[in-house]
PDB file of N, CA, C and O in Angstrom:
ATOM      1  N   UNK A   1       0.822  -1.196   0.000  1.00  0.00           N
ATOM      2  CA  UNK A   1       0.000   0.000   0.000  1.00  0.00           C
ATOM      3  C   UNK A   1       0.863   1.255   0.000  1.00  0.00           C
ATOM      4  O   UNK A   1       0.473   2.290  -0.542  1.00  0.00           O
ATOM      5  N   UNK A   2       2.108   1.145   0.650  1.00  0.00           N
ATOM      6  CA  UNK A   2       3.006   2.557   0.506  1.00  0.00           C
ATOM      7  C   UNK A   2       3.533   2.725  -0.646  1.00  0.00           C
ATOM      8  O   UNK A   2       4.394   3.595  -0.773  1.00  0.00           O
ATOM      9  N   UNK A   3       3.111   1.880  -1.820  1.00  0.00           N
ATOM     10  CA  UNK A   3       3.785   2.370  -3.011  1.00  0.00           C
ATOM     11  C   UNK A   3       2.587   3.368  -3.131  1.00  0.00           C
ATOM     12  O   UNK A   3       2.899   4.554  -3.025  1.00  0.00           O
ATOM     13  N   UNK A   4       1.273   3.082  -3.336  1.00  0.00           N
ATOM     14  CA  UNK A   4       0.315   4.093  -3.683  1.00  0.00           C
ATOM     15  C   UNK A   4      -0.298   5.003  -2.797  1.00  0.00           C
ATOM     16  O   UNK A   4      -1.445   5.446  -2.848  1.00  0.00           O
ATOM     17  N   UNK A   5       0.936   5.318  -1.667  1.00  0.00           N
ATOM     18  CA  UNK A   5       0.754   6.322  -0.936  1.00  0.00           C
ATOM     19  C   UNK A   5       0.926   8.399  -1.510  1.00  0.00           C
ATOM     20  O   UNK A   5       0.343   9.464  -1.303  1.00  0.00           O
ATOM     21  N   UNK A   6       2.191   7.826  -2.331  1.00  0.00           N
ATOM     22  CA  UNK A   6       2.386   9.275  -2.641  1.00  0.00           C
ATOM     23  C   UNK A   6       1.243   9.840  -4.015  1.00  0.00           C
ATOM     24  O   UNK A   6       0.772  10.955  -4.240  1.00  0.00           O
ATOM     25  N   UNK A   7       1.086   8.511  -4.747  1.00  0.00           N
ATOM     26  CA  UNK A   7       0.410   8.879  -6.009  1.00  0.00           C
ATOM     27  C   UNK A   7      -1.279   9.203  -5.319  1.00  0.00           C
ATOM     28  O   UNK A   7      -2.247   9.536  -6.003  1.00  0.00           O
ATOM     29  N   UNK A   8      -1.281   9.077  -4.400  1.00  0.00           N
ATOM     30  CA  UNK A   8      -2.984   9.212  -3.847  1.00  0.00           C
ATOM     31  C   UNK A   8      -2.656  10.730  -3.362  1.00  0.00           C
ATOM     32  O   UNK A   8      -3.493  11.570  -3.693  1.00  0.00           O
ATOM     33  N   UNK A   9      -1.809  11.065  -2.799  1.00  0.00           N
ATOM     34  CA  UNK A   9      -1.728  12.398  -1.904  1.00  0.00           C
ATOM     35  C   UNK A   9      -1.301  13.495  -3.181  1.00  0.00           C
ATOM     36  O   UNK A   9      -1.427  14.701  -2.967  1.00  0.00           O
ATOM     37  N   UNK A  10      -0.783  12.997  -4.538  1.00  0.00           N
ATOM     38  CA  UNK A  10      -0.695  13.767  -5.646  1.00  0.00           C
ATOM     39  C   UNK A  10      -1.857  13.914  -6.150  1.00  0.00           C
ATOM     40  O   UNK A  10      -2.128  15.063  -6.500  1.00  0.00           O
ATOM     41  N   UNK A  11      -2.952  12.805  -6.365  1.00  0.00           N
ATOM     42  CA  UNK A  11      -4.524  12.870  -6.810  1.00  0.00           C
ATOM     43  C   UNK A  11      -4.935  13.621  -6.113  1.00  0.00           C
ATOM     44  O   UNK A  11      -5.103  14.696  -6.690  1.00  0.00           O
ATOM     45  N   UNK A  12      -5.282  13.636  -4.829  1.00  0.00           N
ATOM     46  CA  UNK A  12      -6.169  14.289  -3.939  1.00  0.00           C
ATOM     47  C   UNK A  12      -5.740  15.770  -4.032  1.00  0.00           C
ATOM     48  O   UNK A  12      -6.507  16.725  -4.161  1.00  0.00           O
ATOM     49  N   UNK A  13      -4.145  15.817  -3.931  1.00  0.00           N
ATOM     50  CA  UNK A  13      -3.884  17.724  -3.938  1.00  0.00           C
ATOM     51  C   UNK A  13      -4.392  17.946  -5.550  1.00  0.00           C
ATOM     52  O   UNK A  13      -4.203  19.134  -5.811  1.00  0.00           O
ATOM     53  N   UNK A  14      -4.859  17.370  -6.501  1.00  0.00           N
ATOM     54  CA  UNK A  14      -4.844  17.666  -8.184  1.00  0.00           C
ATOM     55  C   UNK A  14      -6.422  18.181  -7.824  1.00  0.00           C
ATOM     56  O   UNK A  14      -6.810  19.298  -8.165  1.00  0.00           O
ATOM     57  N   UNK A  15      -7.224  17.279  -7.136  1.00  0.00           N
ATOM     58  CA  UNK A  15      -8.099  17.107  -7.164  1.00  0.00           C
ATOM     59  C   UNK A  15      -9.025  18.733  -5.770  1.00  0.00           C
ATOM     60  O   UNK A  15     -10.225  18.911  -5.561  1.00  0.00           O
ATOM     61  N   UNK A  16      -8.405  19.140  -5.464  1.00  0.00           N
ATOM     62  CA  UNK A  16      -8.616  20.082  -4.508  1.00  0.00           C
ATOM     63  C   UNK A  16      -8.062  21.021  -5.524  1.00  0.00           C
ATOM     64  O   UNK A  16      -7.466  21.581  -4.604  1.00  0.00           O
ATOM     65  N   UNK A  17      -7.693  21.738  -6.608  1.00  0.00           N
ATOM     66  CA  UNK A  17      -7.502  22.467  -7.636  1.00  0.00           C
ATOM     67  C   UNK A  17      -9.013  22.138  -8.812  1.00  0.00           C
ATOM     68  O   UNK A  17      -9.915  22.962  -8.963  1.00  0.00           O
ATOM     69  N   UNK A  18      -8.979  21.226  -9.280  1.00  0.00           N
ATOM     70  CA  UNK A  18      -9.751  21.184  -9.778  1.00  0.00           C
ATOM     71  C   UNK A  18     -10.896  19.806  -9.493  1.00  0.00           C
ATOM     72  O   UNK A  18     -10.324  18.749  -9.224  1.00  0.00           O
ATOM     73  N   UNK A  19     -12.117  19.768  -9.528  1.00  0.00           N
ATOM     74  CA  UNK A  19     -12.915  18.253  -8.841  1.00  0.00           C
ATOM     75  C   UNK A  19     -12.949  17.343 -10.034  1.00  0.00           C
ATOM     76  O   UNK A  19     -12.893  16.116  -9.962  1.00  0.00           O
ATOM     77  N   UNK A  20     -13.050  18.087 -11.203  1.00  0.00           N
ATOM     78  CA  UNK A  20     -13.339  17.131 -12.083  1.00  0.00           C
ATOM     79  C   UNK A  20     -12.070  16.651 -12.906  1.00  0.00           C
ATOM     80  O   UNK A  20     -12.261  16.235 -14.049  1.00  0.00           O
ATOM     81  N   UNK A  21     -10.605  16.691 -12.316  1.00  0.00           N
ATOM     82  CA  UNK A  21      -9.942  16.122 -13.499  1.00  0.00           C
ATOM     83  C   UNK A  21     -10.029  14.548 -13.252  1.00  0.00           C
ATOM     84  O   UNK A  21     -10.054  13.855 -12.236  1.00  0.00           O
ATOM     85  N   UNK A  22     -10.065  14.267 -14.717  1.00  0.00           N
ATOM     86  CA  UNK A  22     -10.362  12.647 -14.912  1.00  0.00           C
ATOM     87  C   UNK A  22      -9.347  11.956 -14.512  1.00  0.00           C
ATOM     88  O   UNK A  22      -9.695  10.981 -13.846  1.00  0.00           O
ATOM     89  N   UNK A  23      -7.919  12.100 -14.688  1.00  0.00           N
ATOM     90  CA  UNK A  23      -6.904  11.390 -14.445  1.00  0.00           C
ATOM     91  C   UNK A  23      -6.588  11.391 -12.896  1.00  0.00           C
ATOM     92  O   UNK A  23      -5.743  10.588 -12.499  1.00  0.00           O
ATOM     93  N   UNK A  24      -7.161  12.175 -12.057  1.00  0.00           N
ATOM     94  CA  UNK A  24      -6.993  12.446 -10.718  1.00  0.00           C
ATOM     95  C   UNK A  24      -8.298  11.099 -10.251  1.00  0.00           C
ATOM     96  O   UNK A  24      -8.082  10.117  -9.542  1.00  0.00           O
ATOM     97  N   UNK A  25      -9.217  11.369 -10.717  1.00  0.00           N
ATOM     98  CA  UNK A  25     -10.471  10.510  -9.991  1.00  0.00           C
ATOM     99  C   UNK A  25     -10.370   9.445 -10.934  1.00  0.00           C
ATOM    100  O   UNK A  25     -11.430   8.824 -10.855  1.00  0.00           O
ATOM    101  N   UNK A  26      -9.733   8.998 -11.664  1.00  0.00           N
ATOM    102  CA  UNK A  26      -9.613   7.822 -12.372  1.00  0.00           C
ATOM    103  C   UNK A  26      -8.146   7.202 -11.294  1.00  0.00           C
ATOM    104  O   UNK A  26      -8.248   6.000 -11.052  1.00  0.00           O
ATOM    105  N   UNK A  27      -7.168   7.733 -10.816  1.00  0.00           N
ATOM    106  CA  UNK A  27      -6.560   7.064 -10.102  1.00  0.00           C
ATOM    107  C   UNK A  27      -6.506   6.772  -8.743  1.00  0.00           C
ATOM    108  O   UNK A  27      -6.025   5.836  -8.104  1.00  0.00           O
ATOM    109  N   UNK A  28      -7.119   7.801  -8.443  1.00  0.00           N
ATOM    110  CA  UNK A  28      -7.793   6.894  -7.364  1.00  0.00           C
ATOM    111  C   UNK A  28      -8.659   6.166  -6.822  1.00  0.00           C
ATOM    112  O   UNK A  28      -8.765   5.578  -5.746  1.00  0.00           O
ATOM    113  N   UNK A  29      -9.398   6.323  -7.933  1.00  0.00           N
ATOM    114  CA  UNK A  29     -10.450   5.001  -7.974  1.00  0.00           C
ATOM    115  C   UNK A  29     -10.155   3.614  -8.054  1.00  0.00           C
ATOM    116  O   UNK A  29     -10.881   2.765  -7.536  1.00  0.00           O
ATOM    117  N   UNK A  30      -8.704   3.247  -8.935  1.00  0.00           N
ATOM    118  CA  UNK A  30      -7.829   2.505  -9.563  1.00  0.00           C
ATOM    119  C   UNK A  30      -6.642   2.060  -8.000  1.00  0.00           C
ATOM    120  O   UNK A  30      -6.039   0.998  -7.845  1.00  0.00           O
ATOM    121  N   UNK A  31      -6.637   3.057  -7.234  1.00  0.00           N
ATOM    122  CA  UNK A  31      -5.664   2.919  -6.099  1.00  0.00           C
ATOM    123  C   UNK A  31      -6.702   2.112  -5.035  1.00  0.00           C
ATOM    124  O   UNK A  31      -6.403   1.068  -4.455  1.00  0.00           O
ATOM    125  N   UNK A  32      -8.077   2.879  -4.898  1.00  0.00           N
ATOM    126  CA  UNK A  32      -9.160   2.234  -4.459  1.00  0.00           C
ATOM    127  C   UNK A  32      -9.454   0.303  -4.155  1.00  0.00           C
ATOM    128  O   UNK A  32      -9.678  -0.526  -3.273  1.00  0.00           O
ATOM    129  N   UNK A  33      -9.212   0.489  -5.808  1.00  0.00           N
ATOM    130  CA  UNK A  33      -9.791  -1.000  -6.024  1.00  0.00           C
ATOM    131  C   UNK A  33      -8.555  -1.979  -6.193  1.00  0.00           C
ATOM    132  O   UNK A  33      -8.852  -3.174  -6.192  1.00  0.00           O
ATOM    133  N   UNK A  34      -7.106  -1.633  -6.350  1.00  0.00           N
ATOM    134  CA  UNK A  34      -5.855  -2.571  -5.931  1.00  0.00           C
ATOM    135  C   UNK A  34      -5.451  -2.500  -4.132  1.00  0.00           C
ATOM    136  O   UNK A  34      -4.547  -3.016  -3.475  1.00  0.00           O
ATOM    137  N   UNK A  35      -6.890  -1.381  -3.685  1.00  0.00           N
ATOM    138  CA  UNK A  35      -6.296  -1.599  -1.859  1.00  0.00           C
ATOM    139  C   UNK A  35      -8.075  -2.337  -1.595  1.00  0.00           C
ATOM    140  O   UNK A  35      -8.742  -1.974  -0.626  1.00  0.00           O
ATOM    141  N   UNK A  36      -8.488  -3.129  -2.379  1.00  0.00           N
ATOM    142  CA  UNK A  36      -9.323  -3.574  -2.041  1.00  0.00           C
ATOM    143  C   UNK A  36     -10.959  -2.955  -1.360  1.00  0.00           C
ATOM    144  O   UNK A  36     -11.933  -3.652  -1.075  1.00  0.00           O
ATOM    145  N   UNK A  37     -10.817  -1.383  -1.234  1.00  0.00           N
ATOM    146  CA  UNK A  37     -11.728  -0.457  -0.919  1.00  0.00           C
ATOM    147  C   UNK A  37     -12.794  -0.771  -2.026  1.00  0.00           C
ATOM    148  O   UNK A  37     -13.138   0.362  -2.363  1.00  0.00           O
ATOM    149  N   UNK A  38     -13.477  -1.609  -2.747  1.00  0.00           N
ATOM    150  CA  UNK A  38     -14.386  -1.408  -3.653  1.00  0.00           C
ATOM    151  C   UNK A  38     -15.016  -0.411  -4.267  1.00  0.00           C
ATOM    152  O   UNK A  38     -15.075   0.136  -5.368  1.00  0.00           O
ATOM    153  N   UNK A  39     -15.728  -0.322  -2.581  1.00  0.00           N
ATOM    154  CA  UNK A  39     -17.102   0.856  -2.861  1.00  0.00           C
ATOM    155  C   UNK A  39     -16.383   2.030  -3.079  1.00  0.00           C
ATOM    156  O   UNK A  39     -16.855   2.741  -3.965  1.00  0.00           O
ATOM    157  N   UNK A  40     -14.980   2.598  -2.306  1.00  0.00           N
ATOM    158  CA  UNK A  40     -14.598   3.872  -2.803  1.00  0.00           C
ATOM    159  C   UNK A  40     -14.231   3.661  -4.055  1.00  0.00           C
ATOM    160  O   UNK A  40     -14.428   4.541  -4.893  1.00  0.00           O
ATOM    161  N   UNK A  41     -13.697   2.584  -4.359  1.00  0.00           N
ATOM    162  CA  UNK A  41     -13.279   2.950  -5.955  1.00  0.00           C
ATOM    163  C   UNK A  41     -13.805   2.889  -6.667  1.00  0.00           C
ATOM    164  O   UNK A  41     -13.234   3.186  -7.716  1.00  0.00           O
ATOM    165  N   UNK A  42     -15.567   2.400  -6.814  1.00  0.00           N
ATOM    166  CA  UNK A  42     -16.331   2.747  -7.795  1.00  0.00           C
ATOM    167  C   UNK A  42     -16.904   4.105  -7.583  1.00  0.00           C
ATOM    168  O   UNK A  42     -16.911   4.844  -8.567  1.00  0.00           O
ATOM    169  N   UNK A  43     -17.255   4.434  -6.764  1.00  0.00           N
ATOM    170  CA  UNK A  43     -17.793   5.618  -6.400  1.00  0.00           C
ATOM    171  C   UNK A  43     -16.524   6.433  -7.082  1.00  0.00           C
ATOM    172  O   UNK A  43     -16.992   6.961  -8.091  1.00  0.00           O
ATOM    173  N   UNK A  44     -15.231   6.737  -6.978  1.00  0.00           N
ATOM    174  CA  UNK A  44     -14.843   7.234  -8.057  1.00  0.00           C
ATOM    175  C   UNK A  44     -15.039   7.534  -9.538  1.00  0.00           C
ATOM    176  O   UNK A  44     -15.204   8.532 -10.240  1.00  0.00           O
ATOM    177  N   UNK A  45     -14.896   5.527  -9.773  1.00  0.00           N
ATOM    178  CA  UNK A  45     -15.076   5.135 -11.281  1.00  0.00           C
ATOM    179  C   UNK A  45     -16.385   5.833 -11.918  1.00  0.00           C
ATOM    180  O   UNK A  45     -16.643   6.037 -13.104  1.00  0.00           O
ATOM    181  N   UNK A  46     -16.959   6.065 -11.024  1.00  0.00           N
ATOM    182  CA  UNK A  46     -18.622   6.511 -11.463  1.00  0.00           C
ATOM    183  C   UNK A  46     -18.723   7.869 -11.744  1.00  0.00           C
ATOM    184  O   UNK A  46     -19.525   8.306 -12.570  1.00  0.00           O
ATOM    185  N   UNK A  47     -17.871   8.637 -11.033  1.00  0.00           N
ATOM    186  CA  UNK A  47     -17.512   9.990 -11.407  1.00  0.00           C
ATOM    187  C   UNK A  47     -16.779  10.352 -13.166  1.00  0.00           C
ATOM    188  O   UNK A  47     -16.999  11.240 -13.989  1.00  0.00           O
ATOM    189  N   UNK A  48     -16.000   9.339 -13.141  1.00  0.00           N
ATOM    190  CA  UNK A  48     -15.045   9.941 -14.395  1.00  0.00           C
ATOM    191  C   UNK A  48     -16.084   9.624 -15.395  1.00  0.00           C
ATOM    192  O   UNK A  48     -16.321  10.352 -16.358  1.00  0.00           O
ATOM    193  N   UNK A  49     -16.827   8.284 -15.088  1.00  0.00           N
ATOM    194  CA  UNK A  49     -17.691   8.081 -16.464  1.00  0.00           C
ATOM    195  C   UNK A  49     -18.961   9.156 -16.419  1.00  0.00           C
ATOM    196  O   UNK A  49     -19.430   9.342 -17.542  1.00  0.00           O
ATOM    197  N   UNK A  50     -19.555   9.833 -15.451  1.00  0.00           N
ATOM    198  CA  UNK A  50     -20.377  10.627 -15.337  1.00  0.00           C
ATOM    199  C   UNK A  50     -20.090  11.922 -16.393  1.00  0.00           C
ATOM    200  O   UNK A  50     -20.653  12.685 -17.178  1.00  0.00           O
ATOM    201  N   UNK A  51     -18.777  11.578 -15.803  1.00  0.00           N
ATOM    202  CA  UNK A  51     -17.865  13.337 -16.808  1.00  0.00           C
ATOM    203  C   UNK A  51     -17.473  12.862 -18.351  1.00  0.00           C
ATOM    204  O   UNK A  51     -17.598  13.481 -19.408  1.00  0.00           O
ATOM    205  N   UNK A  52     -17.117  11.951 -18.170  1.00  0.00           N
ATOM    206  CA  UNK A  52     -16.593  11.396 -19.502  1.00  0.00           C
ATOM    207  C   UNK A  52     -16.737   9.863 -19.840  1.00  0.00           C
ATOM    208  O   UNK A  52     -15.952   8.930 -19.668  1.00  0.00           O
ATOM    209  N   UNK A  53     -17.962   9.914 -20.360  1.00  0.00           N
ATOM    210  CA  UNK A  53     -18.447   8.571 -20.784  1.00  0.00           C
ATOM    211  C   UNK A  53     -18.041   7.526 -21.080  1.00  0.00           C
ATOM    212  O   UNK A  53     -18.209   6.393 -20.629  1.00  0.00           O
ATOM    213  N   UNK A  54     -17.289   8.079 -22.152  1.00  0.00           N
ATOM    214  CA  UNK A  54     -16.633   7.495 -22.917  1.00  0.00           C
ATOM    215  C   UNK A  54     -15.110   6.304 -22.426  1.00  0.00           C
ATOM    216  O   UNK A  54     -14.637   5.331 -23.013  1.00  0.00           O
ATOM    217  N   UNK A  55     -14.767   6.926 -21.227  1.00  0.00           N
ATOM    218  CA  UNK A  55     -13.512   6.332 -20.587  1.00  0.00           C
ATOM    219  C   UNK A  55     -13.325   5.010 -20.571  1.00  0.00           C
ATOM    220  O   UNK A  55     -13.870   4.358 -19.680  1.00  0.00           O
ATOM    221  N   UNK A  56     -12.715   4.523 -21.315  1.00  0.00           N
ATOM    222  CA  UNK A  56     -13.092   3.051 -21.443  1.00  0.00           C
ATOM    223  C   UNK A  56     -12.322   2.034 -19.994  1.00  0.00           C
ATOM    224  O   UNK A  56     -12.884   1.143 -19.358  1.00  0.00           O
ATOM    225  N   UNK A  57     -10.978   2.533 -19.821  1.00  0.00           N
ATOM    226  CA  UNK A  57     -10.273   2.635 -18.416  1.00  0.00           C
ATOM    227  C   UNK A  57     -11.488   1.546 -17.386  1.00  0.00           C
ATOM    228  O   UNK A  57     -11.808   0.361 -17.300  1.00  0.00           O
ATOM    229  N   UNK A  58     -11.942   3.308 -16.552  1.00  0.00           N
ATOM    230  CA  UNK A  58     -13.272   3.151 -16.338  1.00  0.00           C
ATOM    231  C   UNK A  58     -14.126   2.291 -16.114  1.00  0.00           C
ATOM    232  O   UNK A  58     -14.354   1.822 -14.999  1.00  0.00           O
ATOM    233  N   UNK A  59     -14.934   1.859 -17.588  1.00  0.00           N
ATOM    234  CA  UNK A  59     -15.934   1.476 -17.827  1.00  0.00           C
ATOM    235  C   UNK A  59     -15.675   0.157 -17.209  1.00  0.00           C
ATOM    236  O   UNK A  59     -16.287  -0.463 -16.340  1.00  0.00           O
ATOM    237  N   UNK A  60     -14.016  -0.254 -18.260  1.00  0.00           N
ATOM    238  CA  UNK A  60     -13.782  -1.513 -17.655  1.00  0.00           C
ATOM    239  C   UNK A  60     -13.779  -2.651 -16.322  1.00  0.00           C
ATOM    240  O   UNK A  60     -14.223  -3.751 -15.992  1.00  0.00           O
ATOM    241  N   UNK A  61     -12.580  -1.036 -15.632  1.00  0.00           N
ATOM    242  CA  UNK A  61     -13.067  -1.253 -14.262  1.00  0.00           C
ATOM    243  C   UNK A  61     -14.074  -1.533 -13.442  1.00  0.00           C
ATOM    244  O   UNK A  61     -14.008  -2.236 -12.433  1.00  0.00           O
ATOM    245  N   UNK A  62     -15.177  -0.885 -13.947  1.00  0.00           N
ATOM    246  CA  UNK A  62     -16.257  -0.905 -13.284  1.00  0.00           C
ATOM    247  C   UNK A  62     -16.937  -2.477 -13.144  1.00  0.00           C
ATOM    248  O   UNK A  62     -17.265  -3.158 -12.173  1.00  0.00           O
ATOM    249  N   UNK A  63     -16.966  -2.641 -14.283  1.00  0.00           N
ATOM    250  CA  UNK A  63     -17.425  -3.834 -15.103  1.00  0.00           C
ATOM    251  C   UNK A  63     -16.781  -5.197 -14.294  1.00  0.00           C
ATOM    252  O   UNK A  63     -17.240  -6.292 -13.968  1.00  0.00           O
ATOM    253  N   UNK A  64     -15.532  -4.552 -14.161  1.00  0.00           N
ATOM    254  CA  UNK A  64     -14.935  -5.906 -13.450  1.00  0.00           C
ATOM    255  C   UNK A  64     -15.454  -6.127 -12.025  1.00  0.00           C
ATOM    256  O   UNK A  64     -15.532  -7.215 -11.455  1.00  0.00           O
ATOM    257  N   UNK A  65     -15.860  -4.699 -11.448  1.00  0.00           N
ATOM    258  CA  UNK A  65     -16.311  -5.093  -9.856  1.00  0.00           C
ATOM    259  C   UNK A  65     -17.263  -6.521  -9.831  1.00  0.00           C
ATOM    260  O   UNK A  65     -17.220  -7.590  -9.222  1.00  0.00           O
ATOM    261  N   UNK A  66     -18.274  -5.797 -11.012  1.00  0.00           N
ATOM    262  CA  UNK A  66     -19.315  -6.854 -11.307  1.00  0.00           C
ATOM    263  C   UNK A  66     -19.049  -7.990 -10.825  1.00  0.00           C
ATOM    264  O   UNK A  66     -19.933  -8.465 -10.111  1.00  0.00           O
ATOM    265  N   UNK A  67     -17.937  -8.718 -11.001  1.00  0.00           N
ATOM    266  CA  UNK A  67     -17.249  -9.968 -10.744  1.00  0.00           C
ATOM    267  C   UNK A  67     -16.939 -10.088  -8.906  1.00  0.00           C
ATOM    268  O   UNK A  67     -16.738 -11.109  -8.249  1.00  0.00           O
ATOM    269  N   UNK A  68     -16.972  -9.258  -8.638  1.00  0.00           N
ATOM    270  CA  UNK A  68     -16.477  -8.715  -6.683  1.00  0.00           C
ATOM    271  C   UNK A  68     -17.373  -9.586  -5.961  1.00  0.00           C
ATOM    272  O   UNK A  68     -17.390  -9.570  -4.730  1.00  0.00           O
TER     273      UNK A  68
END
């Protein structure tokens, strides 16, 4: 988990500048769901696709909880 310590505290300060960048709430949604947090990391995932549909990233992810 301390590898995806600093890259979460880089999302979160990206993310207190602006709420909606995708690459900020796409990784930690992604940090979310390799620390086993599910629900936070869809509740992310659900954001980027809200903003950007299209994210296939994302979609995928999401898709895979399905399987959880």
């Amino acid at each position: 988990m301390s590898e995806y310590y600093s890259a979460l505290k880089v999302y979160q300060a990206s993310l207190e500048i602006n709420k909606l960048n995708i690459d900020s709430l796409f990784g930690i949604g992604e940090i979310m769901i390799r620390s086993e947090q599910y629900d936070l990391g869809k509740e992310y995932l659900q954001q980027v696709v809200a903003v950007y549909p299209d994210h296939q990233d994302a979609i995928e992810l999401l898709n895979s909880l399905e399987e959880v």
